[in-house]
C-alpha positions in Angstrom: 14.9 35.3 25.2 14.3 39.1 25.4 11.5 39.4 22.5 13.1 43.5 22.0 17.1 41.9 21.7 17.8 43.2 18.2 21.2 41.3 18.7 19.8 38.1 19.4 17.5 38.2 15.8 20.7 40.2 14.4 22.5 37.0 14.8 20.1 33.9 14.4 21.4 31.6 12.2 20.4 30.5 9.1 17.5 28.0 9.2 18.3 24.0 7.9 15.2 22.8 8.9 11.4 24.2 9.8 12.3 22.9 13.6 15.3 25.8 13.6 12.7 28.4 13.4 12.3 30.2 16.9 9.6 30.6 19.1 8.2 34.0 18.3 7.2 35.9 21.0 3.6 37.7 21.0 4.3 41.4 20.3 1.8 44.4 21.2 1.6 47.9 21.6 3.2 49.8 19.0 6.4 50.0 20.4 6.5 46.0 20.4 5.0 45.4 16.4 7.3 48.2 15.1 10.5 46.0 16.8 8.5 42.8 15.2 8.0 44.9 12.1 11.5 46.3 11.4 13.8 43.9 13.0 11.6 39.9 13.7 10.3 40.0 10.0 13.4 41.1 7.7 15.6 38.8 10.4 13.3 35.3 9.8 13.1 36.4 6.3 17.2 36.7 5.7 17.4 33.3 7.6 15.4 31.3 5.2 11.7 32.4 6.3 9.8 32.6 2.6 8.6 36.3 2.3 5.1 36.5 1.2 5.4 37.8 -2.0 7.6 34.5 -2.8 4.6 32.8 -2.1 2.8 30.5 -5.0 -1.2 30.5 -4.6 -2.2 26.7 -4.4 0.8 25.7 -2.9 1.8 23.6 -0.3 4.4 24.8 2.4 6.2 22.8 5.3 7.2 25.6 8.2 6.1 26.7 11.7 2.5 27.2 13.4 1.5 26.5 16.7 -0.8 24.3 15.4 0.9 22.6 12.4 4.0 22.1 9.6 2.4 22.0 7.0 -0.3 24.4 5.0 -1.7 25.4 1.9 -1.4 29.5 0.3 -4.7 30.2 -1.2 -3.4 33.3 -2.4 -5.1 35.6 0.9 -4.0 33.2 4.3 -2.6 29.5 4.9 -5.3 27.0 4.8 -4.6 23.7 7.2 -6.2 20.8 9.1 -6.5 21.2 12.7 -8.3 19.1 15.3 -9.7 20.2 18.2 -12.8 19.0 20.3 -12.9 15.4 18.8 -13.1 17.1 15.3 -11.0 17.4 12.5 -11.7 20.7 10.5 -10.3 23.3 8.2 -8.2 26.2 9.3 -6.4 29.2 8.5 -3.8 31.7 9.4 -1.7 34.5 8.8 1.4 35.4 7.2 3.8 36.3 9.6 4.2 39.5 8.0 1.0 40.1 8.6 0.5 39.2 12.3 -2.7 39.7 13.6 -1.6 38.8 17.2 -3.0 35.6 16.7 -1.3 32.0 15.2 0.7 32.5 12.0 2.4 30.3 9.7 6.1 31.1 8.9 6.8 29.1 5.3 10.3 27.8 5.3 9.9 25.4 1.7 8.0 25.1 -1.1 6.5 20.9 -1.5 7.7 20.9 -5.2 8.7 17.6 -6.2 8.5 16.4 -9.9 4.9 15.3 -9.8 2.8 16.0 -7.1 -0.2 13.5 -8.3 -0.6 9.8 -8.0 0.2 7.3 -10.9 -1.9 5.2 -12.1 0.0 2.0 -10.0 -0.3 4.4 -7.1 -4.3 5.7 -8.0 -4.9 1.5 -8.1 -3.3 1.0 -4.1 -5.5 3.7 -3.2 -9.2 2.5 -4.9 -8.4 -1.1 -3.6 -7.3 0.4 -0.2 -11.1 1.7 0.4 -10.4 5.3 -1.3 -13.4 6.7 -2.7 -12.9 7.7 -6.2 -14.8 10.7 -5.7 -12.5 12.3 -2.8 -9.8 12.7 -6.1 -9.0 16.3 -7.6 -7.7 14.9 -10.5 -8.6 12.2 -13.2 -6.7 10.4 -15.8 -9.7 10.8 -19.1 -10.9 8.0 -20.8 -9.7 8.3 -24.7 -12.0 7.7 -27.7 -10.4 4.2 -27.8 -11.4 3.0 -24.4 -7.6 3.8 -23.1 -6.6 6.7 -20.7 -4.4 9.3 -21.1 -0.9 9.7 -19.3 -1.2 13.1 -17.9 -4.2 14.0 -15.9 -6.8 16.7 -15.8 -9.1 18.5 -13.0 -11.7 16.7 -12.2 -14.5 18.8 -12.3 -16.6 18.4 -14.8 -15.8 15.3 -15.9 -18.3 13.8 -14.2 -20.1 10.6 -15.3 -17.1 9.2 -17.4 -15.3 6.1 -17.1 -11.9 8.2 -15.8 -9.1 6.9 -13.4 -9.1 9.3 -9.8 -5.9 10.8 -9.6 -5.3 12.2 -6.3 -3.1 15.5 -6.1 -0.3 15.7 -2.9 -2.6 18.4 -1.6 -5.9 16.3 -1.8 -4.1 13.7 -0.3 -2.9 15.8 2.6 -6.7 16.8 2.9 -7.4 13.4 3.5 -4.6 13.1 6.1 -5.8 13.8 9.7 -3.7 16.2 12.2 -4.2 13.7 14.7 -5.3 10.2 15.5 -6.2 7.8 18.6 -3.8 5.6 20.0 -4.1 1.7 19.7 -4.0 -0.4 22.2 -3.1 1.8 25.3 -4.9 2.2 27.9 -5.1 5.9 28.1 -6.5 8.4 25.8 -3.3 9.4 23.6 -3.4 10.8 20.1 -0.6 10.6 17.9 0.0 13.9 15.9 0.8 13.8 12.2 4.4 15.1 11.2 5.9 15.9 7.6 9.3 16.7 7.1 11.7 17.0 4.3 15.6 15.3 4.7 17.7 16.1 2.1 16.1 14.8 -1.3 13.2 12.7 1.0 10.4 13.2 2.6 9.8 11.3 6.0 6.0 11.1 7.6 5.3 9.9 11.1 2.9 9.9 13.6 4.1 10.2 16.9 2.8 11.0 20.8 4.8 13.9 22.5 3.6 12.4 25.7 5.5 8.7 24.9 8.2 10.3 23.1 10.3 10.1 26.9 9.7 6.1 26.9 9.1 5.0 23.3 12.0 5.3 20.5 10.5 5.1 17.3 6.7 6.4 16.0 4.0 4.2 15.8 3.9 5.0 12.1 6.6 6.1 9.7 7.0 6.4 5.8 9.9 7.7 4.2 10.6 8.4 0.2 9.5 10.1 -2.5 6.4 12.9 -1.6 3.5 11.0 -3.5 5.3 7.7 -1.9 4.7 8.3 1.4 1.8 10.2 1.7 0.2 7.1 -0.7 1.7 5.1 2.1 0.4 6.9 5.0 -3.3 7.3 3.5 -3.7 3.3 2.8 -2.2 2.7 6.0 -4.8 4.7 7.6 -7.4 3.2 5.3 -6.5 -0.4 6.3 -6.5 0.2 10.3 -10.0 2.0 9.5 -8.6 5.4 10.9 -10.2 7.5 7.9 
């Protein structure tokens, strides 16, 4: 691809999925940003790209970075987790309308299901699982009665109470590392953490793009509702002691 053919981003079709968003070339000089200014941004933008000011501080996003598909607007940059040198850490980037020549994250849908925290059947599998309580966001308050209440509230400050954890589908994505190591191979793979949304579903995996050639299907895979499988995936990491 010529990164200055105004045709070719002229007539890019209309994004179905984040994997239908294009490699973007790395623009500089000012003749190259003002082509990645006028023509790259509206272009991604009028096939389905999210424009910044769409964007919902707090919320999560499924879309394209080098690095990952998934990141969190905290109303400034994307926040997401990255690991690199044996670590797992916190990272952030741009928006791609504001390219800074380095990795930015292009949003392509808003994670917006019905309710993005656990349920109390679901807060349960995760406390018997080997969750910490105190790793929630959210809590379902004690009543005056020694019941709880049906719709949870932020945590903080609510300390020292007999409360439920609720877990929110960003703390659980927190919790969720980029990548993990490989069982029972003999080499040193890690299989990298995907989120994806078909249809009315969400589908998680984690996969090797080295085995990918020779093996099939992922070594893990969870597919439903949002708080379902991310629920899933963080007991199933819990159970084969990966977190």
């Amino acid at each position: 691809m010529n990164k200055m053919n105004k045709e070719y981003w002229e007539n890019l079709k209309v994004f179905e999925k984040p994997e239908d968003i294009p490699g973007i070339p790395v623009y500089r000089g000012e003749e190259e940003e003002r082509f990645f200014r006028d023509t790259v941004v509206p272009n991604l933008i009028r096939c389905g790209a999210i424009p910044k000011s769409m964007l919902k501080e707090g919320c999560w996003y499924i879309g394209d970075n080098r690095n990952t598909d998934c990141a969190k607007w905290n109303g400034k940059e994307f926040e997401y987790k990255r690991y690199k040198f044996n670590s797992t850490f916190t990272d952030t980037c741009c928006h791609f309308e504001d390219d800074d020549g380095y990795a930015f994250f292009i949003p392509f849908k808003e994670i917006a299901p019905k309710r993005l925290y656990t349920d109390r059947e679901q807060s349960d599998t995760l406390e018997k699982a080997g969750l910490k309580g105190e790793t929630s966001d959210l809590v379902y308050p004690e009543k005056t009665d020694g019941g709880h209440y049906d719709i949870p509230s932020m945590r903080e400050g609510m300390e020292g109470r007999n409360d439920i954890p609720c877990w929110s589908a960003g703390a659980l994505l927190e919790i969720i590392p980029e990548k993990i190591k490989a069982v029972n191979v003999k080499h040193d793979y890690e299989w990298e953490f995907s989120f994806d949304k078909l249809k009315d579903k969400y589908v998680v995996s984690y996969t090797n793009p080295v085995l990918d050639f020779y093996e099939e299907t992922p070594v893990y895979e969870a597919y439903g509702d949002l708080m379902e499988v991310l629920v899933k995936t963080v007991k199933y990491l819990l159970e084969n002691k990966r977190i």
